[in-house]
C-alpha positions, 0 to 999 in steps of 0.5 A: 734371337734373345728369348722372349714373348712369341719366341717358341722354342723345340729341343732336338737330339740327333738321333744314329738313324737321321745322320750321314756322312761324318755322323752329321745330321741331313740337312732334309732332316734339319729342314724336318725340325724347323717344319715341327718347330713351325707347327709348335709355333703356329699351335701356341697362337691357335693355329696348330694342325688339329684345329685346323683341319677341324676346319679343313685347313691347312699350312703349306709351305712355299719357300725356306732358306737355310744357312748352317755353319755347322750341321748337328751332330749324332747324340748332340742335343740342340735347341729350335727357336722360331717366331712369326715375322709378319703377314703379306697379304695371304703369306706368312713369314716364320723365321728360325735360330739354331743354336748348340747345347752351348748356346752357340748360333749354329744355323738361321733360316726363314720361310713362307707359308699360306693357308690353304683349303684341305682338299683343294689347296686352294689359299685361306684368308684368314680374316675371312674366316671368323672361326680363326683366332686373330693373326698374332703379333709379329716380331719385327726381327728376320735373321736374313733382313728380308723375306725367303726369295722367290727363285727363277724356275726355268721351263723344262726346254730351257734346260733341256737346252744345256743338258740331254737328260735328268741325272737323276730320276725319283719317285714317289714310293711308299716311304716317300709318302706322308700323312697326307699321302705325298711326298713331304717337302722335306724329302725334296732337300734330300732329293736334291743332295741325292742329285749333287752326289751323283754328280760328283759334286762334294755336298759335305761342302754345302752350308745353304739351301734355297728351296722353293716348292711349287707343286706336291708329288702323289703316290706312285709319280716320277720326278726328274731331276736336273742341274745347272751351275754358274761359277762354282754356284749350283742349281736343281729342278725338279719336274714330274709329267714332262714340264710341271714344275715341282721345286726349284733349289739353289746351294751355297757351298763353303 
């Protein structure tokens, strides 16, 4: 994405503490970023968090889609760009580049967002609310030629139909939690490398993640994790007392 009006842009370096295996940065980490780089981006249209929760609003995530052809390394410095892509109905588009010290394109992703009541979740039309700046004019670029998909999310005794139990159970421990006082969506990506490792399969090969996010988890709740793979192609859910759905996640592997 060429540099220009409506394109924000966030400098990141990899920190020791936010690497992994072969000093590279966690993909839950990147997905972190571009949330931070998100909130700059909605901040320099009058959306940012502060104002919003003057007026008991705020953003959530419903879904992001991201393809890296490398992933940062400890010490690299690397630069964010993001831009809004449109509005659809009560949905906003935000898309992202991610590009090395060098300039070099090192990963795209997009992603869906709502408004949403502080304390009930419930959606926030915008044009409704006339204390909320206009929408801002979009960018007719998507790095991906189209919208993040929504993803199948199977009921749980769908997939207790092809496996017996969860392989991995997490929960919602202190830090887990976030300002808000549930798990962040971020932690979910790492949730889900978390459950491919245990099942031997080799993440490092990993290089695109679709997450879709459908329910929050709060303090002290159990998540259970399960897989399923088609040709090489995997899948994970996860779902918390029983059968709610929390997030639904597909990888693409190199």
């Amino acid at each position: 994405m060429d540099d220009q009006e409506g394109v924000v842009k966030i400098e990141v370096t990899g920190k020791a503490t936010e690497c992994g295996i072969g000093d590279k940065l966690f993909a839950s980490v990147l997905i972190g970023d571009l949330q931070e780089a998100a909130e700059r981006g909605s901040e320099s249209v009058g959306y940012g968090t502060d104002f919003l929760k003057e007026h008991n609003i705020c953003w959530i995530i419903l879904r992001m889609k991201l393809r890296f052809f490398e992933l940062p390394s400890w010490h690299e410095k690397f630069t964010i760009k993001t831009w809004f892509t449109g509005l659809d109905k009560i949905s906003y588009g935000r898309d992202f580049e991610i590009v090395d010290s060098e300039g070099r394109q090192i990963g795209i992703a997009t992603s869906i967002w709502i408004l949403a009541d502080w304390n009930t979740h419930r959606p926030v039309i915008a044009r409704k609310r006339p204390e909320l700046p206009e929408d801002d004019t979009p960018i007719d670029f998507k790095v991906f030629g189209e919208n993040c998909p929504k993803l199948r999310f199977p009921d749980k005794s769908e997939i207790l139909g092809k496996t017996d139990k969860p392989v991995i159970l997490k929960y919602a421990d202190f830090s887990e939690l976030d300002r808000n006082r549930h798990v962040n969506n971020s932690r979910y990506t790492a949730w889900v490398y978390d459950a491919l490792f245990k099942a031997g399969v080799d993440v490092t090969l990993i290089n695109e993640i679709t997450i879709n996010y459908n329910s929050e988890v709060k303090a002290g709740e159990k998540v259970e994790l399960y897989i399923t793979e088609d040709n090489g192609s995997y899948c994970v859910y996860g779902y918390k007392n029983d059968d709610i759905k929390v997030f639904s996640a597909c990888l693409g592997l190199r």
